[in-house]
N, C-alpha and C positions, 0 to 999 in steps of 0.2 A: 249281765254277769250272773249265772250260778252260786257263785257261792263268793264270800267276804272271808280273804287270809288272814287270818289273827295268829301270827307267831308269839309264842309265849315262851320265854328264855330268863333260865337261873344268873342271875348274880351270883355269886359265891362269895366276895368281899362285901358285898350291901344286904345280903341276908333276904333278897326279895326277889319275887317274880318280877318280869319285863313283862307288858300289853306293846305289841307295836303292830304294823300294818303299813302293807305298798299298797293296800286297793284303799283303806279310808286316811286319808290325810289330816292331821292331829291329834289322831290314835300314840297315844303314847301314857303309858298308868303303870304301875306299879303296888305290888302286894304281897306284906308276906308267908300269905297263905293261899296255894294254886287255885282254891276253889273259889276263895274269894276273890280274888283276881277274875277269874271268869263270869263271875256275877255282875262286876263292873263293867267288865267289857261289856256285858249283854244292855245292861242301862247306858251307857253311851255310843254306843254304836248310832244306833236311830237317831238320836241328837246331832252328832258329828255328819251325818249323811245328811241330814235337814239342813245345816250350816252351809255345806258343799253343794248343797242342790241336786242330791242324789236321793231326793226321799222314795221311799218305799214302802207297804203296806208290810211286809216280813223281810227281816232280813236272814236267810242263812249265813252261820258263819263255820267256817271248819279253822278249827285249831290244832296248833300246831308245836306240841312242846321241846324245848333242849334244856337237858341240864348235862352238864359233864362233871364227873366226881374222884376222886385221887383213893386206890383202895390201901392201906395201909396194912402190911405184915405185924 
């Protein structure tokens, strides 16, 4: 694998980022501040890959964000 999908998606009712993932299985976090959020991810990613038996020396990961927003007149 090239590279590790990390979608990262607004709540709007819970006021935080979403960490999730189809390539690492138990990727699941939350934060809510985006960037904090991605520092998490970066510390657990290697962890959750060592669990699953996918260890690796680096991991890339490309991220991937969604918020969607209501603009109001």
């Amino acid at each position: 694998m090239s590279e590790y999908a990390i979608n990262l998606i607004w709540d709007a009712d819970a006021f935080v980022w979403i960490a999730t993932s189809n390539d690492i299985p138990g990727l699941v976090l939350e934060s809510g501040s985006f960037d904090a959020l991605v520092e998490r991810v970066r510390y657990a990613v290697p962890e959750l890959l060592e669990l699953n038996g996918l260890v690796r020396s680096d991991v890339p990961l490309c991220f991937t964000s969604e918020r969607h927003e209501r603009a109001y007149a």
